[in-house]
Each structure stands twice: as structure tokens, then as C-alpha cells.
PDB file as gemmi writes it, atoms N, CA and C in Angstrom:
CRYST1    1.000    1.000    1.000  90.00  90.00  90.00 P 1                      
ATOM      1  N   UNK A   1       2.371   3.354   0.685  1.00  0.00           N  
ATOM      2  CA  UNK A   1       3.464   2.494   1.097  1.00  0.00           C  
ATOM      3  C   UNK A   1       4.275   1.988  -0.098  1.00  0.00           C  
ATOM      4  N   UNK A   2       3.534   2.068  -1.433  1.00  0.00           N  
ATOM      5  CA  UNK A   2       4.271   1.589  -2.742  1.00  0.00           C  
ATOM      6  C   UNK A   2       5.538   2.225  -2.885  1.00  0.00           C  
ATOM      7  N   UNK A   3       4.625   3.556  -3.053  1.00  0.00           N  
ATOM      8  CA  UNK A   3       5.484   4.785  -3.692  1.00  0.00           C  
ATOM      9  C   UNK A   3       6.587   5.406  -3.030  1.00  0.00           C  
ATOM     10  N   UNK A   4       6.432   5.299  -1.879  1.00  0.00           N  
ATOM     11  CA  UNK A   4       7.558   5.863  -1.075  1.00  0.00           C  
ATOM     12  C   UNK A   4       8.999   5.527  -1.242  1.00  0.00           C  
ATOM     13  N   UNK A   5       9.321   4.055  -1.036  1.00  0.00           N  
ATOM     14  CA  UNK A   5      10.795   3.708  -1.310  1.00  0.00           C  
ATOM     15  C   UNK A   5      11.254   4.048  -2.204  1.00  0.00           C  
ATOM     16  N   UNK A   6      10.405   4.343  -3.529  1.00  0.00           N  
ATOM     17  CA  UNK A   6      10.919   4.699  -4.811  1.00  0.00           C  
ATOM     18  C   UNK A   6      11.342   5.829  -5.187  1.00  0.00           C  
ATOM     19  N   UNK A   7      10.785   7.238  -4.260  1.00  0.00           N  
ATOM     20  CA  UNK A   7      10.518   8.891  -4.186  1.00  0.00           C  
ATOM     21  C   UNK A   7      12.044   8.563  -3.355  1.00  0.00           C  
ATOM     22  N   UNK A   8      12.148   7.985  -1.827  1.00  0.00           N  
ATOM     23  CA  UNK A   8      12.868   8.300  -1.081  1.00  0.00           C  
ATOM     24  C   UNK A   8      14.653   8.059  -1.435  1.00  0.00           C  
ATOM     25  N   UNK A   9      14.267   6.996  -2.449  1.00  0.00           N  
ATOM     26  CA  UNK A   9      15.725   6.932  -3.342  1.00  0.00           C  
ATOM     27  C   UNK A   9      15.974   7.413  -4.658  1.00  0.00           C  
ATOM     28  N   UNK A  10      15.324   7.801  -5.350  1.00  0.00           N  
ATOM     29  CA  UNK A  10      15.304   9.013  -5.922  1.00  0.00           C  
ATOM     30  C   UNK A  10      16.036  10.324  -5.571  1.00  0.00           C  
ATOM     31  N   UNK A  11      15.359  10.809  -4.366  1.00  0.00           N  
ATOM     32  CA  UNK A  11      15.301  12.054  -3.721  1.00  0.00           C  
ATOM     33  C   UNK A  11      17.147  11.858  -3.294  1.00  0.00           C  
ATOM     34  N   UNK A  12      17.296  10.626  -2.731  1.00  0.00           N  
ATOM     35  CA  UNK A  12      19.116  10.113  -2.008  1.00  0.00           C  
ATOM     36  C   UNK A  12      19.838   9.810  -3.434  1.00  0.00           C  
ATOM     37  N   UNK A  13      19.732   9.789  -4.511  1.00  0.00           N  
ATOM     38  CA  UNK A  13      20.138  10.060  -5.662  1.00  0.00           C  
ATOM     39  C   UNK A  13      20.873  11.253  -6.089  1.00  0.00           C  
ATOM     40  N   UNK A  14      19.448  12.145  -5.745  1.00  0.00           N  
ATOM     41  CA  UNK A  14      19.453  13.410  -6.390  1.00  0.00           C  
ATOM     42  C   UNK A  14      20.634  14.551  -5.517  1.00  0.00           C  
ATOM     43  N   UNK A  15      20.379  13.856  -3.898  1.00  0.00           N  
ATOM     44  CA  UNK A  15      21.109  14.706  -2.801  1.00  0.00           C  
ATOM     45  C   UNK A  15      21.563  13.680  -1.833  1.00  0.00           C  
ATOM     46  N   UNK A  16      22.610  12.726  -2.643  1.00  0.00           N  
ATOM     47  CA  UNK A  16      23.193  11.713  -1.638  1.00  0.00           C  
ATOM     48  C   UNK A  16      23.725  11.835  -0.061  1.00  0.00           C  
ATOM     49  N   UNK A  17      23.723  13.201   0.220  1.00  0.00           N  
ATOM     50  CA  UNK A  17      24.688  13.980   1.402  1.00  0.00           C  
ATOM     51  C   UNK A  17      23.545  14.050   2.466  1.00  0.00           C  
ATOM     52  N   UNK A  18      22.276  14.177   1.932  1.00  0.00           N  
ATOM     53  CA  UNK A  18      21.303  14.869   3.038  1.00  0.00           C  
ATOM     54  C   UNK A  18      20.776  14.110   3.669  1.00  0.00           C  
ATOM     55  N   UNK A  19      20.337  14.753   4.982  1.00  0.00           N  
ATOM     56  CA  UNK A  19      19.544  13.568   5.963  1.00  0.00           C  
ATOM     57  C   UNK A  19      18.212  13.586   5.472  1.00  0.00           C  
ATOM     58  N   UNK A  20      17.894  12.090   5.417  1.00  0.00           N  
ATOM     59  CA  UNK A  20      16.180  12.164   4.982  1.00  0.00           C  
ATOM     60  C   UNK A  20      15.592  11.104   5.850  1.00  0.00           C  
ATOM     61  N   UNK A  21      14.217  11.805   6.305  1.00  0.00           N  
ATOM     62  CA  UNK A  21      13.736  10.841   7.507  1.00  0.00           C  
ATOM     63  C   UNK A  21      12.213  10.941   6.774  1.00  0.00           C  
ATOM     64  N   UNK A  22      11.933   9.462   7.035  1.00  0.00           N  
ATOM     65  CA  UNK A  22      10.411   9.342   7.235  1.00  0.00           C  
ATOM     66  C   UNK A  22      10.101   8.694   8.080  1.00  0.00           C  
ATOM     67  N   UNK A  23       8.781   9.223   8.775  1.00  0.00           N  
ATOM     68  CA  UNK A  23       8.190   8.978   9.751  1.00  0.00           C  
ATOM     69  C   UNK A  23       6.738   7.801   9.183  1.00  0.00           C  
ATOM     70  N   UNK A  24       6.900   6.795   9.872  1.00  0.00           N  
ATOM     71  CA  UNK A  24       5.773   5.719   9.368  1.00  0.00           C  
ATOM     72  C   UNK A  24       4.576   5.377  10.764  1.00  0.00           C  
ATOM     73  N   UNK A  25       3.430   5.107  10.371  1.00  0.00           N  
ATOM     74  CA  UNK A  25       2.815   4.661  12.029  1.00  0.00           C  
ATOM     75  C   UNK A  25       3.316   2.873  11.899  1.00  0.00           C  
ATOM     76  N   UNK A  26       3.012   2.570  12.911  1.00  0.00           N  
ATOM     77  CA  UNK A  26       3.243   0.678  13.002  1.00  0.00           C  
ATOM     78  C   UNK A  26       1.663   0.518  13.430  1.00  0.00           C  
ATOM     79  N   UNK A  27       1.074  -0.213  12.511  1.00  0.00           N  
ATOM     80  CA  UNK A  27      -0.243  -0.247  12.369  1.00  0.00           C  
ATOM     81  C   UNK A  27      -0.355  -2.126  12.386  1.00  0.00           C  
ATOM     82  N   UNK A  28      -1.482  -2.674  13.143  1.00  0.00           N  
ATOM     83  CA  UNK A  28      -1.976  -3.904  13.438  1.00  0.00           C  
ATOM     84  C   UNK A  28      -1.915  -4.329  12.030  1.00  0.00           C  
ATOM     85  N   UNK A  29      -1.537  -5.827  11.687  1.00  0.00           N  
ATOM     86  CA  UNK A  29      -1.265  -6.433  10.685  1.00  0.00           C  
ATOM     87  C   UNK A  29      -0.440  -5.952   9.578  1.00  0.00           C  
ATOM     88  N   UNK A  30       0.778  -5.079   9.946  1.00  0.00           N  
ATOM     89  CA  UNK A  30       2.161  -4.737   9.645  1.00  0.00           C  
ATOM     90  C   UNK A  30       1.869  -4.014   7.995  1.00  0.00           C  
ATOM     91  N   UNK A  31       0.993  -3.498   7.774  1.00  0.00           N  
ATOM     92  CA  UNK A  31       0.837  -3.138   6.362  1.00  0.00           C  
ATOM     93  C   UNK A  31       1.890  -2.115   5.857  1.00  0.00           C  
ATOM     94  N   UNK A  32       3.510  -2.278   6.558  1.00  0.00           N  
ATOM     95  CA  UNK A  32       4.257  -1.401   6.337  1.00  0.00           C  
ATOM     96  C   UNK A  32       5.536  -1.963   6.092  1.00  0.00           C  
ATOM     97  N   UNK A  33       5.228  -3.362   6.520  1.00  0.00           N  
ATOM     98  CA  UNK A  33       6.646  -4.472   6.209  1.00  0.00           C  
ATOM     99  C   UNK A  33       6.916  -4.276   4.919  1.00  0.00           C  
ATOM    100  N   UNK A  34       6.377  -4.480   3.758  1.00  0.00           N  
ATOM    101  CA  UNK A  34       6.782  -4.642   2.220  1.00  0.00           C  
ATOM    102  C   UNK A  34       7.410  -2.852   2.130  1.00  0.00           C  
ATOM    103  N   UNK A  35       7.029  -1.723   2.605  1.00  0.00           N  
ATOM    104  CA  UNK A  35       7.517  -0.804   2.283  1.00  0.00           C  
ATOM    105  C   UNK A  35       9.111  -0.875   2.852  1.00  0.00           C  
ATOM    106  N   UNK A  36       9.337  -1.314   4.089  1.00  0.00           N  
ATOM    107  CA  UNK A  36      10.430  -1.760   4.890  1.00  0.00           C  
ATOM    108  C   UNK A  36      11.561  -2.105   4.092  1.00  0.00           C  
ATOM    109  N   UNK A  37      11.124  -3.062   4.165  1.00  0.00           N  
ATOM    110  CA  UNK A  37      12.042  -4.339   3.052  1.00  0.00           C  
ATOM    111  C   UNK A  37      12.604  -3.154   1.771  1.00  0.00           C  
ATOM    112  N   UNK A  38      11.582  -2.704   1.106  1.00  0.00           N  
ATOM    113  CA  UNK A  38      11.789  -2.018  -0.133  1.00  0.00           C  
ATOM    114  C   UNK A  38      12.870  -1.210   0.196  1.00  0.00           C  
ATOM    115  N   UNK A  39      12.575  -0.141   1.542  1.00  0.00           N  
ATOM    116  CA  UNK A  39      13.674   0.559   1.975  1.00  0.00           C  
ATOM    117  C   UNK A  39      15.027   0.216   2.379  1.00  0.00           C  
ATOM    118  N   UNK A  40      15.117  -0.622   2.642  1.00  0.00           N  
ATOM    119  CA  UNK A  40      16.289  -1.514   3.254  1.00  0.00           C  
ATOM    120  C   UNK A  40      17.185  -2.006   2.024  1.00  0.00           C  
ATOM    121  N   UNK A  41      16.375  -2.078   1.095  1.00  0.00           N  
ATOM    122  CA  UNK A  41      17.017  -2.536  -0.502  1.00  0.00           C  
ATOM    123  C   UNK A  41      17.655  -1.461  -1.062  1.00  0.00           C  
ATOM    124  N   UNK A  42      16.740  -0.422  -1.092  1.00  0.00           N  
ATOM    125  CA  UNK A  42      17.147   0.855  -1.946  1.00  0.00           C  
ATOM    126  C   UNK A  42      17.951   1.884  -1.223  1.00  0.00           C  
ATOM    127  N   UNK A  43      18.012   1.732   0.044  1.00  0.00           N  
ATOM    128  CA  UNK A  43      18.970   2.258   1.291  1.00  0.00           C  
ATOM    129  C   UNK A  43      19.471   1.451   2.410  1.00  0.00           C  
ATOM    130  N   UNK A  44      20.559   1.014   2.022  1.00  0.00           N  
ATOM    131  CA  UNK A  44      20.936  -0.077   3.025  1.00  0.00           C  
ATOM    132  C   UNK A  44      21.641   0.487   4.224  1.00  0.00           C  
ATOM    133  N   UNK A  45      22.275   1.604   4.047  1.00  0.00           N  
ATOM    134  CA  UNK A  45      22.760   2.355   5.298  1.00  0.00           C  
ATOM    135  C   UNK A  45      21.838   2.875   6.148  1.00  0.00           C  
ATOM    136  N   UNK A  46      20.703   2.661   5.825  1.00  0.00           N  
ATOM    137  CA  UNK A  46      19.320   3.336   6.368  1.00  0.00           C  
ATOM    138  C   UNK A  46      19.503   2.824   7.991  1.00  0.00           C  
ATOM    139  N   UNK A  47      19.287   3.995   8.571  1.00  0.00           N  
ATOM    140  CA  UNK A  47      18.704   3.383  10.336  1.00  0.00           C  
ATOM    141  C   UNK A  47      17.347   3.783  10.725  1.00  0.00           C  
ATOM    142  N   UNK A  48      17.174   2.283  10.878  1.00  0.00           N  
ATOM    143  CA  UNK A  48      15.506   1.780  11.248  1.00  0.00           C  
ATOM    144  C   UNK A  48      15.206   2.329  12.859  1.00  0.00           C  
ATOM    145  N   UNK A  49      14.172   2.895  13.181  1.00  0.00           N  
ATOM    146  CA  UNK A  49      14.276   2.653  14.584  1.00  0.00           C  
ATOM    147  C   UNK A  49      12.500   2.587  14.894  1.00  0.00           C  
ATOM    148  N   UNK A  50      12.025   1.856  15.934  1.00  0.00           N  
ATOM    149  CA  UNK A  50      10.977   1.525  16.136  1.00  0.00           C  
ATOM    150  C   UNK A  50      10.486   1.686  17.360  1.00  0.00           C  
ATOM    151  N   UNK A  51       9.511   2.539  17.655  1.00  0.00           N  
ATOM    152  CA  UNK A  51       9.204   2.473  19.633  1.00  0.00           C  
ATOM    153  C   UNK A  51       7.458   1.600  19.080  1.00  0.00           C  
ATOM    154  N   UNK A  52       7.395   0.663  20.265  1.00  0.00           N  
ATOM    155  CA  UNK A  52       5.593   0.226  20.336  1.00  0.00           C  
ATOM    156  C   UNK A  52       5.269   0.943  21.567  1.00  0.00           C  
ATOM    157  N   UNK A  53       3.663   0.347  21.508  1.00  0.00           N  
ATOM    158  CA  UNK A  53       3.162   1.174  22.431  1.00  0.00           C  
ATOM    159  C   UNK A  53       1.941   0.491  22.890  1.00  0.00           C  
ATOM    160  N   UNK A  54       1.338   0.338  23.821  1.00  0.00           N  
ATOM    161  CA  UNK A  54      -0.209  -0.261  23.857  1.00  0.00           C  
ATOM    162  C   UNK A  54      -1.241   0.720  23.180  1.00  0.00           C  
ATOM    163  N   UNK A  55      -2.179   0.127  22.557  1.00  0.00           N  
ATOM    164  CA  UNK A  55      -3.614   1.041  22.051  1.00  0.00           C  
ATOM    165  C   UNK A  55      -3.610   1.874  22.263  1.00  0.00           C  
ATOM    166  N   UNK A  56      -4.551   3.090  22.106  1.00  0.00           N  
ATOM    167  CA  UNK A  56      -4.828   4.044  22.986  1.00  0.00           C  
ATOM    168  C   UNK A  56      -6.233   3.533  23.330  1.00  0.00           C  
ATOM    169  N   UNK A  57      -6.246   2.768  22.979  1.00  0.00           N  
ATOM    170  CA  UNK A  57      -8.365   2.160  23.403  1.00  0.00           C  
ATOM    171  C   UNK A  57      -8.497   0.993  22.449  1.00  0.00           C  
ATOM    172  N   UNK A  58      -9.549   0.554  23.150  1.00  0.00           N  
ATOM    173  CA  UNK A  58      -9.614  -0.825  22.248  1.00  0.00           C  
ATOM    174  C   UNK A  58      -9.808  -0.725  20.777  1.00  0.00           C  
ATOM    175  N   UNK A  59      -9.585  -1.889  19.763  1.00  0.00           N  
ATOM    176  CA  UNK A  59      -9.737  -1.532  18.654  1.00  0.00           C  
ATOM    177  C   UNK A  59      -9.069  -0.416  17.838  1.00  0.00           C  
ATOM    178  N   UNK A  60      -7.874   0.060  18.649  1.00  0.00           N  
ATOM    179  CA  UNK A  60      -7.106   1.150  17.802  1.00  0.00           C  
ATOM    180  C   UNK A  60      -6.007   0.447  17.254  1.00  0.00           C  
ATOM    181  N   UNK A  61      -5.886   0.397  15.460  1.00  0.00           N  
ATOM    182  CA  UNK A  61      -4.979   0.168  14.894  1.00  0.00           C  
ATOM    183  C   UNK A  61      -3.167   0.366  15.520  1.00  0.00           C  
ATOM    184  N   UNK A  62      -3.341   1.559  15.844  1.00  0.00           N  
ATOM    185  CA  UNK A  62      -1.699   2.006  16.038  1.00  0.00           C  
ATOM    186  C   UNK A  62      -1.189   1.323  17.208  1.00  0.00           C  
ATOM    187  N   UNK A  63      -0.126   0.984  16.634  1.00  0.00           N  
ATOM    188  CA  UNK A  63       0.505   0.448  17.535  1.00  0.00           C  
ATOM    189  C   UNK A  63       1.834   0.441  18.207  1.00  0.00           C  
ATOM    190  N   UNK A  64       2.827   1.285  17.154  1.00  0.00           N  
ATOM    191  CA  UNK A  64       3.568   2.390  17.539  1.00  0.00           C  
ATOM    192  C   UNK A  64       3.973   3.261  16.615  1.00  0.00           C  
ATOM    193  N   UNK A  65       5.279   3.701  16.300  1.00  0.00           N  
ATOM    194  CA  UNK A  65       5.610   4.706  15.495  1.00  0.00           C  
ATOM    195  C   UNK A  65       7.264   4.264  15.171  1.00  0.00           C  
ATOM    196  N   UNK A  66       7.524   4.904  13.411  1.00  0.00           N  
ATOM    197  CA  UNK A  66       8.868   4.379  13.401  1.00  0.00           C  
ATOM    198  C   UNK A  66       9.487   5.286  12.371  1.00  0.00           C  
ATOM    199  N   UNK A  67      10.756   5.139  12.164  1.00  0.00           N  
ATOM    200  CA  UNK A  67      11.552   5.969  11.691  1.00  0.00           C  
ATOM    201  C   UNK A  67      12.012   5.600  10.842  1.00  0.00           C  
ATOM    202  N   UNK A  68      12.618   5.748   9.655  1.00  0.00           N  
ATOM    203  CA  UNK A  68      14.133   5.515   8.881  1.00  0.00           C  
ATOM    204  C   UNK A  68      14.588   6.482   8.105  1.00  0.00           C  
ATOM    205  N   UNK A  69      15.604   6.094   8.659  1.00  0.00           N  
ATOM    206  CA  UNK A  69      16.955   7.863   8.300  1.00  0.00           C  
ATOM    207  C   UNK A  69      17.570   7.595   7.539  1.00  0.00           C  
ATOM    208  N   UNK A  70      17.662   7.815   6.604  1.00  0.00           N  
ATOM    209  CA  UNK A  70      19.139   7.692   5.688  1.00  0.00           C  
ATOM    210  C   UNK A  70      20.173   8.775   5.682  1.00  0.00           C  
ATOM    211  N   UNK A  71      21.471   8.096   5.944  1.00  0.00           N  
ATOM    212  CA  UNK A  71      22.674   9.231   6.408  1.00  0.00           C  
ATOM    213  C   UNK A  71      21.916   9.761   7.732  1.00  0.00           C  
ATOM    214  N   UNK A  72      21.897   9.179   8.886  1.00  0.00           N  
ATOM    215  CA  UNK A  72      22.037   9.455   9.683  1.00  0.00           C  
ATOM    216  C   UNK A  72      23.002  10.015  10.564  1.00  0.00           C  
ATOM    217  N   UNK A  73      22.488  11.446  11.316  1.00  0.00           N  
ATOM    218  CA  UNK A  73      24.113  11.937  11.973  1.00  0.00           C  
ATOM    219  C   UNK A  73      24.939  11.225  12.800  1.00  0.00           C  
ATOM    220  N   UNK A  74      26.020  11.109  13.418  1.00  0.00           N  
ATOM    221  CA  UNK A  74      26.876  10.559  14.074  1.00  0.00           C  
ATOM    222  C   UNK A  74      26.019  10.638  15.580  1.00  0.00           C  
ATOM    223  N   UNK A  75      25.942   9.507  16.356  1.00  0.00           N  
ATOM    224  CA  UNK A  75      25.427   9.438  17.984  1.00  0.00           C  
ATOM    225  C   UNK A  75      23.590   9.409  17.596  1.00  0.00           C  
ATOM    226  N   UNK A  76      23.105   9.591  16.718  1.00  0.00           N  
ATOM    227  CA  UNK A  76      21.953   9.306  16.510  1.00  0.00           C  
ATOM    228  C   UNK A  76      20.873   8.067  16.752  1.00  0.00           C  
ATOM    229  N   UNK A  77      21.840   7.010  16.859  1.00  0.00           N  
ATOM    230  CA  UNK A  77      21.211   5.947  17.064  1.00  0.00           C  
ATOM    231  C   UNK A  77      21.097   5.557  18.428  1.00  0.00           C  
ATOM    232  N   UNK A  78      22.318   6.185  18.956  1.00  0.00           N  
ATOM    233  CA  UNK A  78      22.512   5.947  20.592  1.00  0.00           C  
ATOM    234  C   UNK A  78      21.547   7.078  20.951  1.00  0.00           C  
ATOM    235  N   UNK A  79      20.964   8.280  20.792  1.00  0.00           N  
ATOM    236  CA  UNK A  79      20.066   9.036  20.959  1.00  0.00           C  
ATOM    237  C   UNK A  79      18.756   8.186  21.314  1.00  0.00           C  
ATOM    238  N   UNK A  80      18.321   8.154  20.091  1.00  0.00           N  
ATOM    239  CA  UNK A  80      17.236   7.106  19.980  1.00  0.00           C  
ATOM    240  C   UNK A  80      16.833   6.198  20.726  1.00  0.00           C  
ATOM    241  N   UNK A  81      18.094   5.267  20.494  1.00  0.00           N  
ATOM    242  CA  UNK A  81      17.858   3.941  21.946  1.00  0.00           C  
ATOM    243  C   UNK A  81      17.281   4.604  23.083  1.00  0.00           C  
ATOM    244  N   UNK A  82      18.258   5.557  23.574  1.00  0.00           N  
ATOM    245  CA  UNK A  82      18.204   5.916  24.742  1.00  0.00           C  
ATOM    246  C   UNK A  82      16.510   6.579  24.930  1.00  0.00           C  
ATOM    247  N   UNK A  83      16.319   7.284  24.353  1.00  0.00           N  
ATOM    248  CA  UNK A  83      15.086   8.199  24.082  1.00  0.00           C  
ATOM    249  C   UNK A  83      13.873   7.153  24.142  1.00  0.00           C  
ATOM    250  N   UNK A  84      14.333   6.035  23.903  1.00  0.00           N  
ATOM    251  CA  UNK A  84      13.306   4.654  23.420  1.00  0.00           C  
ATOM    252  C   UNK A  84      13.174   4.184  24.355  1.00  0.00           C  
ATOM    253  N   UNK A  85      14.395   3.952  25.866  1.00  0.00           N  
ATOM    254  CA  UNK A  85      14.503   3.160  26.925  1.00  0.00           C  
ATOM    255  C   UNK A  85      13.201   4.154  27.803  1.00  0.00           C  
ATOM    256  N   UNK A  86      13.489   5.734  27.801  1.00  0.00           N  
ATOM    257  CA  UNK A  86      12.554   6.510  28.404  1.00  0.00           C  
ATOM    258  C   UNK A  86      10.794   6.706  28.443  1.00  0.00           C  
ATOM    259  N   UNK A  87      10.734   6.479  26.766  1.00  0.00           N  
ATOM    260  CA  UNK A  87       9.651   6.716  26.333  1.00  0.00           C  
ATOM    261  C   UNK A  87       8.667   4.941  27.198  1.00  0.00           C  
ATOM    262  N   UNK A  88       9.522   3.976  26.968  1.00  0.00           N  
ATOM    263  CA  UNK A  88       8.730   2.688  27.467  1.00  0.00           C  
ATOM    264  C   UNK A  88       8.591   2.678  29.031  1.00  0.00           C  
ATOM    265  N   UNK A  89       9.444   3.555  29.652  1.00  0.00           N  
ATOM    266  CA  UNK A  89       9.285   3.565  30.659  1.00  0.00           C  
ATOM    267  C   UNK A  89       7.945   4.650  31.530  1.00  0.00           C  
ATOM    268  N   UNK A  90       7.879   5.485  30.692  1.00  0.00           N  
ATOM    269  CA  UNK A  90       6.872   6.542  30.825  1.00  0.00           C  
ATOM    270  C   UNK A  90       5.500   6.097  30.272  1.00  0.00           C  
ATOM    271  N   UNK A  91       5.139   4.929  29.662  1.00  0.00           N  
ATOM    272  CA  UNK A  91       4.112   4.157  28.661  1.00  0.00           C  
ATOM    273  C   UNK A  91       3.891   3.267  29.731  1.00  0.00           C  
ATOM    274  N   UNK A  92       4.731   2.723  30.679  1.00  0.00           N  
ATOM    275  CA  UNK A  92       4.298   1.908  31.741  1.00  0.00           C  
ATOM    276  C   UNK A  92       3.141   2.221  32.276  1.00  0.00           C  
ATOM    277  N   UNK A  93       2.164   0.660  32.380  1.00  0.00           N  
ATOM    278  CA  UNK A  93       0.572   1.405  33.204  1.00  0.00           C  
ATOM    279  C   UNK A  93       1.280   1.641  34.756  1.00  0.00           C  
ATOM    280  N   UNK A  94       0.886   2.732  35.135  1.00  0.00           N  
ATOM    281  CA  UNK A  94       0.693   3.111  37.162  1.00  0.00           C  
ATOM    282  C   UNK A  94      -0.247   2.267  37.860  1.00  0.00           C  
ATOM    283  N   UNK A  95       0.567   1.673  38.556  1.00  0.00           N  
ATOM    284  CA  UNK A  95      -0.437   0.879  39.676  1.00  0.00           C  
ATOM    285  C   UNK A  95      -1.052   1.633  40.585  1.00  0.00           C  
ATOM    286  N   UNK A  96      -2.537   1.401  40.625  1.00  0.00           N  
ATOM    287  CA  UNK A  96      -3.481   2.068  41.714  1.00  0.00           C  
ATOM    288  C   UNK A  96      -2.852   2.226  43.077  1.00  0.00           C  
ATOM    289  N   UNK A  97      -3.264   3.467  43.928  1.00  0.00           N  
ATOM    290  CA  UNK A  97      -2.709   2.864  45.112  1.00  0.00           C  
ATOM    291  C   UNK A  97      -4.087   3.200  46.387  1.00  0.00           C  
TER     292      UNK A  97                                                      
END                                                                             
């Protein structure tokens, strides 16, 4: 989580034009916020995007999954949302019948 913000602006240095995505888990007691922040500093055009999720069983760290793009393509974010409205809806528990 150190090293990353530092590689990932580097790398947007080296090839300011290109899309670069990393994929992060969202893990119980946020051990990914300080990398966040870092990113947000060193890429401020960056788009964050975040889906949660319940456990998959008790005691499972993950808790969802997240993104940040730098130079993101055009309609990408509205993608996402949308993709995000679906995914929570499909994560819904089914009531017995």
C-alpha cells in the first residue's frame, strides 16, 4: 500500500496519456485509506470508484472492491455508477418463500 502511489505516478509521468487502473480490495479496518489519500495527491484527476458488499462468511476481511483510474475514458464514470446500482441490487439477500 506504501509503494504503490509512488510506482503509479511515476508510471503517469512517464506516459501521462494512458489509462492506468488499479484494482484495490476494501478490507475491514480500511488499511487502504493512507494509500488513497496518497493517490488523490499524486493524481488528482484520478476517478475513485467503490462497490461494498456483505462478507462472504463470518469473519471475512473483504468487504468490497475498488478502483482508481487515472485519465479515465469519457462516460466511464456513468458506466460504473450504473454497473454499481446493478451489482447492489443482485448482492441483495432473497427472501425465503
Amino acid at each position: 500500500y506504501e509503494a504503490i502511489p509512488r510506482h503509479l505516478a511515476n508510471i503517469h509521468r512517464k506516459w501521462n496519456v494512458g489509462v492506468l487502473i488499479l484494482w484495490y480490495p476494501i478490507l475491514r479496518g480500511a488499511p487502504h485509506a493512507v494509500m488513497l489519500g496518497a493517490l488523490a495527491a499524486a493524481c488528482p484527476e484520478g476517478l475513485r470508484h467503490e462497490v461494498r458488499f456483505p462478507p462472504v462468511r463470518a469473519g471475512h476481511r473483504m468487504e468490497g472492491s475498488g478502483l482508481f483510474i487515472v485519465n479515465p475514458p469519457f462516460g466511464l464514470q456513468t458506466e460504473l455508477a450504473a454497473t454499481a446500482d446493478r451489482l447492489a441490487q443482485l448482492c441483495k439477500p432473497r427472501r425465503s418463500a
